[in-house]
Gaussian input, Z-matrix of N, CA and C with variables (Angstrom, degrees):
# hf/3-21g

backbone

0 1
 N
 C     1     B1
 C     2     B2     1     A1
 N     3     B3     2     A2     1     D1
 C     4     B4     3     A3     2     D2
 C     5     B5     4     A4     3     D3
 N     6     B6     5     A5     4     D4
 C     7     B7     6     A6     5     D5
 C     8     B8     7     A7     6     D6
 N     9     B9     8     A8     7     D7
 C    10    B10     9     A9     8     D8
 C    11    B11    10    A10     9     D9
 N    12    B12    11    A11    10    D10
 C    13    B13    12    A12    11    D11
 C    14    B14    13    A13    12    D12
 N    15    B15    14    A14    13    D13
 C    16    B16    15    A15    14    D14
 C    17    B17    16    A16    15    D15
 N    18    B18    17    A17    16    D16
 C    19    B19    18    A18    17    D17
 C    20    B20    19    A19    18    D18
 N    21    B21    20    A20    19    D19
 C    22    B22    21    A21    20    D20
 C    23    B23    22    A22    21    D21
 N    24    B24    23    A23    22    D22
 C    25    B25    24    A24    23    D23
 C    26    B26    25    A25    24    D24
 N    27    B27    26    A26    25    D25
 C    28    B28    27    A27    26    D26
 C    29    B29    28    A28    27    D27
 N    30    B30    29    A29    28    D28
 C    31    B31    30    A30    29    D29
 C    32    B32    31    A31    30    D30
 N    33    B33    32    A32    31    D31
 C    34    B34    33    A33    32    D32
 C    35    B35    34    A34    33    D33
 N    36    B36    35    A35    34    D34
 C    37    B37    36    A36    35    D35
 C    38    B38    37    A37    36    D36
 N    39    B39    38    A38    37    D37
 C    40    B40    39    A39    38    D38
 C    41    B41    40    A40    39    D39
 N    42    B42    41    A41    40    D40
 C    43    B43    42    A42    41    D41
 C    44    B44    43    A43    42    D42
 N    45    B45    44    A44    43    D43
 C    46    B46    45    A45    44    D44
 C    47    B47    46    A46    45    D45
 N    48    B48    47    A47    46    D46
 C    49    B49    48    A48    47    D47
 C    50    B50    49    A49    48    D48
 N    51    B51    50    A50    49    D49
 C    52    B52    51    A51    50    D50
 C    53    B53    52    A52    51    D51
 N    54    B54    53    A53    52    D52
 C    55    B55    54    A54    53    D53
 C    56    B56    55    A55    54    D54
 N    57    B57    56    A56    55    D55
 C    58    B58    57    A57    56    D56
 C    59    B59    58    A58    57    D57
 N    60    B60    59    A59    58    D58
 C    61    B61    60    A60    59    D59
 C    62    B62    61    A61    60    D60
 N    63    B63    62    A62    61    D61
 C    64    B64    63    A63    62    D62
 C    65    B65    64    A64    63    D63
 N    66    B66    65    A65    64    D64
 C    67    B67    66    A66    65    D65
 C    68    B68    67    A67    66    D66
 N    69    B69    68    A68    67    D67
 C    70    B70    69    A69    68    D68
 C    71    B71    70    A70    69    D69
 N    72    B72    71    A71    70    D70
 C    73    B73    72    A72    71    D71
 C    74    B74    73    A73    72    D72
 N    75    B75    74    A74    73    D73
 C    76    B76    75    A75    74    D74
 C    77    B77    76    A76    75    D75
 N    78    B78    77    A77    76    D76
 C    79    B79    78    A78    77    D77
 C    80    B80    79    A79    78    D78
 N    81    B81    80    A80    79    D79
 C    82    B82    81    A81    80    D80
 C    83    B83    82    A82    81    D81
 N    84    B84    83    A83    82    D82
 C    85    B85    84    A84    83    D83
 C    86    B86    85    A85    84    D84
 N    87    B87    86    A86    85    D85
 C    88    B88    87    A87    86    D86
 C    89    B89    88    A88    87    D87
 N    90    B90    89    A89    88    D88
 C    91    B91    90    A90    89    D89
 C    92    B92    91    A91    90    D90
 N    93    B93    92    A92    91    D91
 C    94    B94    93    A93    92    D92
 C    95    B95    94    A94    93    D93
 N    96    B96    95    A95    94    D94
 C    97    B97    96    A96    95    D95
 C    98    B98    97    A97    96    D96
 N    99    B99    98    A98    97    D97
 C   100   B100    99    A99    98    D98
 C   101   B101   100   A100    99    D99
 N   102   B102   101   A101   100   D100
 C   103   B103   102   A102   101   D101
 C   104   B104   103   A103   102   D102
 N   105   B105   104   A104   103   D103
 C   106   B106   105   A105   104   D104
 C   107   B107   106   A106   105   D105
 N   108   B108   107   A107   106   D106
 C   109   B109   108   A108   107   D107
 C   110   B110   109   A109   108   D108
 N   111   B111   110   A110   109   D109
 C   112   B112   111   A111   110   D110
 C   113   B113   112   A112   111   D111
 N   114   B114   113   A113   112   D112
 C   115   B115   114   A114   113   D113
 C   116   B116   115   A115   114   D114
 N   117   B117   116   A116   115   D115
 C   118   B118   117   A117   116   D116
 C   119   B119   118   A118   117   D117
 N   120   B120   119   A119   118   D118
 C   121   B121   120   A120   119   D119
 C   122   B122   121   A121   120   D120
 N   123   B123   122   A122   121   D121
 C   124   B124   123   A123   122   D122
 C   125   B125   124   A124   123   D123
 N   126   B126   125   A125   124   D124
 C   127   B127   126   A126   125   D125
 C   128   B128   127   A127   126   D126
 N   129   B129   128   A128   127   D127
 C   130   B130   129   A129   128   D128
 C   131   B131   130   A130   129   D129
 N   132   B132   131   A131   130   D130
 C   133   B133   132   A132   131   D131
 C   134   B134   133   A133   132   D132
 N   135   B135   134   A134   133   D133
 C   136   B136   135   A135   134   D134
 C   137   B137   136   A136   135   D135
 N   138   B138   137   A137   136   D136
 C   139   B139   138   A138   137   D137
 C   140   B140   139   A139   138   D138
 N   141   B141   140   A140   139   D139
 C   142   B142   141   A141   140   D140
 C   143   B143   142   A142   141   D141
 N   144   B144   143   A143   142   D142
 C   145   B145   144   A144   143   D143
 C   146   B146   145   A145   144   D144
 N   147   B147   146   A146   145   D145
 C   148   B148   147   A147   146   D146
 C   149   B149   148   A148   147   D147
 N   150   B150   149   A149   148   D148
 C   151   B151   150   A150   149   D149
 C   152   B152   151   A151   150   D150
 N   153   B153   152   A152   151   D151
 C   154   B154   153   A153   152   D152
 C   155   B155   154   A154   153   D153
 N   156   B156   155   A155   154   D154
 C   157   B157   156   A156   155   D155
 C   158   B158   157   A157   156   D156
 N   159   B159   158   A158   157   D157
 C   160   B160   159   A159   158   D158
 C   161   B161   160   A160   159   D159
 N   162   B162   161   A161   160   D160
 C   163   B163   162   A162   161   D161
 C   164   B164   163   A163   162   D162
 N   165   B165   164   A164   163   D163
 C   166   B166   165   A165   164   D164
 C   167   B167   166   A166   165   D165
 N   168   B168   167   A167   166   D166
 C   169   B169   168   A168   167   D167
 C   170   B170   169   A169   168   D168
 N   171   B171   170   A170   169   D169
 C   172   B172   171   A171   170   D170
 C   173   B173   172   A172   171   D171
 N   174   B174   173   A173   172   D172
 C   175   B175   174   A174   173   D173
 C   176   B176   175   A175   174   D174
 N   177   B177   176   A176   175   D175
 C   178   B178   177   A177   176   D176
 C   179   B179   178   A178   177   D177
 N   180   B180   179   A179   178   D178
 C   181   B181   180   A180   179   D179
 C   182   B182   181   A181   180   D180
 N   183   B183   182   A182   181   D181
 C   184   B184   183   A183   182   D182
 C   185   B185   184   A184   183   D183
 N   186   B186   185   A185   184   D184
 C   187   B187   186   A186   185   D185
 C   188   B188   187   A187   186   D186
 N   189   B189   188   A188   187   D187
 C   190   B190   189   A189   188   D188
 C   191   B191   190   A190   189   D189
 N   192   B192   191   A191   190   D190
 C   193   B193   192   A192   191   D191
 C   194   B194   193   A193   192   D192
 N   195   B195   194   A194   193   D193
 C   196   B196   195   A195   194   D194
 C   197   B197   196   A196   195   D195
 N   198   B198   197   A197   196   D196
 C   199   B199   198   A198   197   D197
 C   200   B200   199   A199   198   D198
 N   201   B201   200   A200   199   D199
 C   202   B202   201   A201   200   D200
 C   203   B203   202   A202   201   D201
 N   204   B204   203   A203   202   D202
 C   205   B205   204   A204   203   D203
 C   206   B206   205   A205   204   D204
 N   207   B207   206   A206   205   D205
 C   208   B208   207   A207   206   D206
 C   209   B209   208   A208   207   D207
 N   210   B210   209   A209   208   D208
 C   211   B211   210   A210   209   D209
 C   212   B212   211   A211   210   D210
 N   213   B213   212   A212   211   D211
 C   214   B214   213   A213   212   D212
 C   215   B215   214   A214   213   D213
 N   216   B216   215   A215   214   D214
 C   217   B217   216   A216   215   D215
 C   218   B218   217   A217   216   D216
 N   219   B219   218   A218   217   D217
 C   220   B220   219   A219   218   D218
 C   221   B221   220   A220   219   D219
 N   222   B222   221   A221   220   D220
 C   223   B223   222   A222   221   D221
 C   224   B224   223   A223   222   D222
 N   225   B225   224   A224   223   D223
 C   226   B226   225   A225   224   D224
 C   227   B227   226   A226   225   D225
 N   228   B228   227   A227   226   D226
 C   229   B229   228   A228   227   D227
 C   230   B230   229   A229   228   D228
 N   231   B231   230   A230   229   D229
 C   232   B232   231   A231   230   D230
 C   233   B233   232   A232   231   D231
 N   234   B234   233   A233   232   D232
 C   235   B235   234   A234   233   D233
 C   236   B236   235   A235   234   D234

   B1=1.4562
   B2=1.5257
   B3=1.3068
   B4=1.9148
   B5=1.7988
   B6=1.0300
   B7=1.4195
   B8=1.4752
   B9=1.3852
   B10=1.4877
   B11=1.4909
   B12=1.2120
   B13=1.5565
   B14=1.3996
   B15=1.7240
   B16=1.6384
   B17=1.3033
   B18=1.1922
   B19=1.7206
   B20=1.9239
   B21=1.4336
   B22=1.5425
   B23=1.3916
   B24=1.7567
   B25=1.2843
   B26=1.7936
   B27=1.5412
   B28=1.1911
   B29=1.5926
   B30=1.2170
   B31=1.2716
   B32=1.5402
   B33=1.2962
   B34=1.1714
   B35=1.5786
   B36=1.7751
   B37=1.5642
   B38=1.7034
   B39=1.0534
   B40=1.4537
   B41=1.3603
   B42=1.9050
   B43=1.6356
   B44=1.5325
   B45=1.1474
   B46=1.7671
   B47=1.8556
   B48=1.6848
   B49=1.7568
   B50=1.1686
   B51=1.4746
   B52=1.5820
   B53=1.6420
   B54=1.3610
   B55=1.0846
   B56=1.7315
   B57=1.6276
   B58=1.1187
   B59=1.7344
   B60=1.0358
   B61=1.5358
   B62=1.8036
   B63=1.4504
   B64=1.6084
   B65=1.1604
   B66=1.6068
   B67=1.5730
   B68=1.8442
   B69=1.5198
   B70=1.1530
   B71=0.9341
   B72=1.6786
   B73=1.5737
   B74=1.6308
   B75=1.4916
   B76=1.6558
   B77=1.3103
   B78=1.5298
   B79=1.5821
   B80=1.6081
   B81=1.1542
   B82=1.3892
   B83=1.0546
   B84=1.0850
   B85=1.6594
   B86=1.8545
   B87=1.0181
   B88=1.1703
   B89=1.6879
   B90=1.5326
   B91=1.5555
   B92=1.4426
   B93=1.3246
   B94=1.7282
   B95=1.5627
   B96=1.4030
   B97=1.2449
   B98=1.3292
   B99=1.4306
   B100=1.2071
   B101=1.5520
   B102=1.4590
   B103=1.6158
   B104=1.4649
   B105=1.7273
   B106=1.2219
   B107=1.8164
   B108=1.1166
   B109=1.2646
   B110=1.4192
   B111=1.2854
   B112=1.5508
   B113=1.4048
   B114=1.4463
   B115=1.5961
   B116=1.2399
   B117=1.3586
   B118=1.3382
   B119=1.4282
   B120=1.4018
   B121=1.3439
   B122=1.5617
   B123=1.9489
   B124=1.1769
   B125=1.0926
   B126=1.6629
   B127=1.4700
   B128=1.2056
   B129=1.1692
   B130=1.6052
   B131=1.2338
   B132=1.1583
   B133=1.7393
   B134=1.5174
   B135=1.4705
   B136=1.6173
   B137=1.6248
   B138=1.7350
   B139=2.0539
   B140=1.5954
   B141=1.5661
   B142=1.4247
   B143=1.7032
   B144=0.9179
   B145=1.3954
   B146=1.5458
   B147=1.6287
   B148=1.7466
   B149=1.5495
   B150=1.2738
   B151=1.1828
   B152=1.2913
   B153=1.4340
   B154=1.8023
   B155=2.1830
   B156=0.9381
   B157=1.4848
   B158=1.8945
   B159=0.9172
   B160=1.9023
   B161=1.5480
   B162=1.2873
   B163=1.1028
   B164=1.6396
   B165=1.0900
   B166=1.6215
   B167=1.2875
   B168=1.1366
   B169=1.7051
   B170=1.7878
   B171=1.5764
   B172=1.2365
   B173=1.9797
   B174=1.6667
   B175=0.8542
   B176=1.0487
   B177=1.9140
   B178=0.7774
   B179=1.7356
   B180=1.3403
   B181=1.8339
   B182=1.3365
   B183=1.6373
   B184=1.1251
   B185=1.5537
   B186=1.3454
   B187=1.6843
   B188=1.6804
   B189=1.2590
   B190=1.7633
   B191=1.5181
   B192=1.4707
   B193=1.6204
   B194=1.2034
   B195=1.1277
   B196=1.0587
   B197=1.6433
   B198=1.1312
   B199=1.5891
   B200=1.7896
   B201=1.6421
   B202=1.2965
   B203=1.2984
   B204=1.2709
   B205=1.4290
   B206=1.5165
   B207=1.2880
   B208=1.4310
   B209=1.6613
   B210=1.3009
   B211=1.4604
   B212=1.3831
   B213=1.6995
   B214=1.4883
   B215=1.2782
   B216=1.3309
   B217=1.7812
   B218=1.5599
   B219=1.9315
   B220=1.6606
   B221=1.4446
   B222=1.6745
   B223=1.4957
   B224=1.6229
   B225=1.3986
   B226=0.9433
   B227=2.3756
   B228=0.8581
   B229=1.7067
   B230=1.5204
   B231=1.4751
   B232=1.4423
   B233=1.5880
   B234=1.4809
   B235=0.8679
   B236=1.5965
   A1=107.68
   A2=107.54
   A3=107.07
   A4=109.62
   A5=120.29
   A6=126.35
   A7=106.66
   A8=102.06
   A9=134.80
   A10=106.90
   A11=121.24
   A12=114.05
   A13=108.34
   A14=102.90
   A15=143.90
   A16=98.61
   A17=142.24
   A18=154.37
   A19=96.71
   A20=102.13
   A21=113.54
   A22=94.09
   A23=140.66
   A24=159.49
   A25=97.99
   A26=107.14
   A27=94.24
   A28=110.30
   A29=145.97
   A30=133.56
   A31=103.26
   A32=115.51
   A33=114.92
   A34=139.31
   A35=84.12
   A36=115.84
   A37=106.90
   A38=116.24
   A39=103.95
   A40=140.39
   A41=106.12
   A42=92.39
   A43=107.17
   A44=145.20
   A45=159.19
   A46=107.13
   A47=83.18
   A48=95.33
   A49=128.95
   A50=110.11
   A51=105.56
   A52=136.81
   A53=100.24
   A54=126.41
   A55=96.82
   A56=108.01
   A57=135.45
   A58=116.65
   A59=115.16
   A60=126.79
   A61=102.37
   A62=106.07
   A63=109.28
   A64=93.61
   A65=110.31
   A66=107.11
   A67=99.25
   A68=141.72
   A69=140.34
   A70=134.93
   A71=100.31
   A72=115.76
   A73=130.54
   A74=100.46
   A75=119.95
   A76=139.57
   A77=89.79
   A78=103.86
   A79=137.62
   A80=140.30
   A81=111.98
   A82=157.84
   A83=141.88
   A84=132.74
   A85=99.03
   A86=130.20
   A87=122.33
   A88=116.49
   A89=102.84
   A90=90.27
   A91=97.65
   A92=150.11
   A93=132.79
   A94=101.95
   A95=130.70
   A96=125.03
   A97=94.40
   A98=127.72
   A99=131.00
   A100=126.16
   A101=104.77
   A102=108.20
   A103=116.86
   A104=110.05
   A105=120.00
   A106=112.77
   A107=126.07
   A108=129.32
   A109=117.35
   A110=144.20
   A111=165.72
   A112=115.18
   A113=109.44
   A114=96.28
   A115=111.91
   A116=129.46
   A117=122.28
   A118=122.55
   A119=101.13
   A120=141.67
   A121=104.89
   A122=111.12
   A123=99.58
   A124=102.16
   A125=131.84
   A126=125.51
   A127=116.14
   A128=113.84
   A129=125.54
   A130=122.92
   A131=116.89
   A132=138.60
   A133=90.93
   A134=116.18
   A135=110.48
   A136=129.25
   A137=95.55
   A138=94.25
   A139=80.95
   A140=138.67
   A141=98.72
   A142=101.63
   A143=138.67
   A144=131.57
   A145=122.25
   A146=108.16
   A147=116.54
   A148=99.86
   A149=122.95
   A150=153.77
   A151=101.72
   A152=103.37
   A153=114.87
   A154=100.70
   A155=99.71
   A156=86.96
   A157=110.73
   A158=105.88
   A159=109.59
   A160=121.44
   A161=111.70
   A162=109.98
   A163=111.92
   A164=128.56
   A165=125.25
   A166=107.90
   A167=125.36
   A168=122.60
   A169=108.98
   A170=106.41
   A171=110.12
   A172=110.08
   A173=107.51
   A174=134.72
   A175=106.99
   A176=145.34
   A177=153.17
   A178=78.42
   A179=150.61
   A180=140.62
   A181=111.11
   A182=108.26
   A183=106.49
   A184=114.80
   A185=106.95
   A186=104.47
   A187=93.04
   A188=112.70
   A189=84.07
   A190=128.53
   A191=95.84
   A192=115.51
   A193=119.37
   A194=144.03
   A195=146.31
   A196=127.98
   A197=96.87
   A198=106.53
   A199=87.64
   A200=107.98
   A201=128.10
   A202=139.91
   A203=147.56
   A204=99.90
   A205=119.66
   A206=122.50
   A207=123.72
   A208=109.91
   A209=103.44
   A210=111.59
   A211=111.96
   A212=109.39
   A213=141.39
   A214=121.24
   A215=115.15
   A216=112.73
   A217=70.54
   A218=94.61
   A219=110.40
   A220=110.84
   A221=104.09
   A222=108.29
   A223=107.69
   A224=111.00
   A225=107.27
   A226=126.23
   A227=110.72
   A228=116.84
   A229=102.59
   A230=134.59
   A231=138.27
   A232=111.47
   A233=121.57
   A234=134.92
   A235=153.37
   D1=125.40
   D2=172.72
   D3=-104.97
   D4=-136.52
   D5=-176.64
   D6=172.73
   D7=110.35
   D8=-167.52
   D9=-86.21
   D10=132.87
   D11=-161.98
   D12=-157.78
   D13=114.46
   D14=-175.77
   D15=-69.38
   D16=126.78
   D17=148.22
   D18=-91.38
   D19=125.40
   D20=-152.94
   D21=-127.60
   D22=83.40
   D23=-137.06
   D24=-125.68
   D25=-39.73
   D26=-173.87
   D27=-155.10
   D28=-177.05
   D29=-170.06
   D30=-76.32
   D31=-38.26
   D32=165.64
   D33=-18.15
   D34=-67.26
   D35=167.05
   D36=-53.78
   D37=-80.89
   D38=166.51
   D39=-24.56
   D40=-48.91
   D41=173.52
   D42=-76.75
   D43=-6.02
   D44=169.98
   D45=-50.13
   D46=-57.04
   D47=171.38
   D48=-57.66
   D49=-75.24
   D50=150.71
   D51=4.63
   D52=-68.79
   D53=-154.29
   D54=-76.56
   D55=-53.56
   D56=-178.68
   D57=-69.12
   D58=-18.35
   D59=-178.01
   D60=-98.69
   D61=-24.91
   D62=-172.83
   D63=-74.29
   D64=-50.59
   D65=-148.82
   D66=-85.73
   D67=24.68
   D68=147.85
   D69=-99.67
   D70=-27.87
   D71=154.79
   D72=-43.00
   D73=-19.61
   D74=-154.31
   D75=63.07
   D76=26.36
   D77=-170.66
   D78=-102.94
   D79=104.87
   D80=164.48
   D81=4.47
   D82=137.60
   D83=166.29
   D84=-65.58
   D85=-50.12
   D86=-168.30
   D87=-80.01
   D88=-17.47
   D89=175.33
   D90=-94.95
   D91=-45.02
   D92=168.04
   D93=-34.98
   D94=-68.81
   D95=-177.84
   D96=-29.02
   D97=-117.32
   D98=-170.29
   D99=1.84
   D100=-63.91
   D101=178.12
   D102=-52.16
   D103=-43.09
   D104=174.67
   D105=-71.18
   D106=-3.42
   D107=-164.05
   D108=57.15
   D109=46.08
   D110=-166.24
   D111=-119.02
   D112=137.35
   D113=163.98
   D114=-80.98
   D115=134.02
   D116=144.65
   D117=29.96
   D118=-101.18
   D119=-170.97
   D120=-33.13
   D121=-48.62
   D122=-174.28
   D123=-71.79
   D124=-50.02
   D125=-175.10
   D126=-23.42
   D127=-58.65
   D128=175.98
   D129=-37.86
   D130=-46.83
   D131=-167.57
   D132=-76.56
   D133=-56.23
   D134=-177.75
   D135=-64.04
   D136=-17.14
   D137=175.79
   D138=-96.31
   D139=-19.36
   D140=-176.85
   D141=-71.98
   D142=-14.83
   D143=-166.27
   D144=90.64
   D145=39.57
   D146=167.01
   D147=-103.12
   D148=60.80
   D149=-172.14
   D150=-115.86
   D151=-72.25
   D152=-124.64
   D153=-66.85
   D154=-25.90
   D155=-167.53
   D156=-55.07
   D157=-45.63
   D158=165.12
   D159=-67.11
   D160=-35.27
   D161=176.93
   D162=-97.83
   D163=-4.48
   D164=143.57
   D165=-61.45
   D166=-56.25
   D167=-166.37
   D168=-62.79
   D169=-26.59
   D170=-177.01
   D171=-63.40
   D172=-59.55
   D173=156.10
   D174=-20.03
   D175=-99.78
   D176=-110.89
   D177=-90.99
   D178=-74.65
   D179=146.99
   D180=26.42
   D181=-50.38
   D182=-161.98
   D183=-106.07
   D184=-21.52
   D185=175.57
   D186=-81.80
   D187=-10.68
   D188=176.10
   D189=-94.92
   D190=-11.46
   D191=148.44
   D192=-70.76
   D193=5.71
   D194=-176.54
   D195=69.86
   D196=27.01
   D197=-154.81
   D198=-105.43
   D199=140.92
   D200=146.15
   D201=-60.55
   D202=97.91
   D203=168.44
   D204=-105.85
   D205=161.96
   D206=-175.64
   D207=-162.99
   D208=117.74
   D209=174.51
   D210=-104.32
   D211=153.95
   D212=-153.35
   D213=-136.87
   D214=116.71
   D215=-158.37
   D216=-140.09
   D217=134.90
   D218=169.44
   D219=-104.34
   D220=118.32
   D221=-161.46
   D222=-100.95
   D223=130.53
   D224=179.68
   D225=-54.58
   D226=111.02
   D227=-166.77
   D228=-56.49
   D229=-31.03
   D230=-169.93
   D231=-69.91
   D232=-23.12
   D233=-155.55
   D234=103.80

């Protein structure tokens, strides 16, 4: 097992992750929805990136605190 790791700069970056963390997982848009309790639809809206305007503003809070953010998904190595 390794651990795959998102650097999250802008909302952008985030809906990228999302999108990018689902699709290694081997998963659907509709089965994350579900697990997450979500429709679909919004999932969708959030890897297209009708996100980013709140979550830039969040972001930009946080690089001026000095804060990183970076997310970490442990990927299975076998395949």
């Amino acid at each position: 097992m390794s651990t795959r790791r998102y650097i999250v700069r802008s909302g952008a970056d985030l809906a990228r992750t999302l999108a990018e963390a689902r699709r290694e997982g081997g998963l659907t848009q509709a089965e994350v929805a579900e697990r997450a309790r979500l429709d679909r639809t919004y999932l969708a809206r959030m890897e297209a990136g009708h996100i980013v305007q709140q979550v830039d503003r969040a972001l930009e809070v946080l690089r001026t605190l000095g804060v990183r953010v970076v997310a970490e998904q442990d990927v299975d190595d076998d395949g």
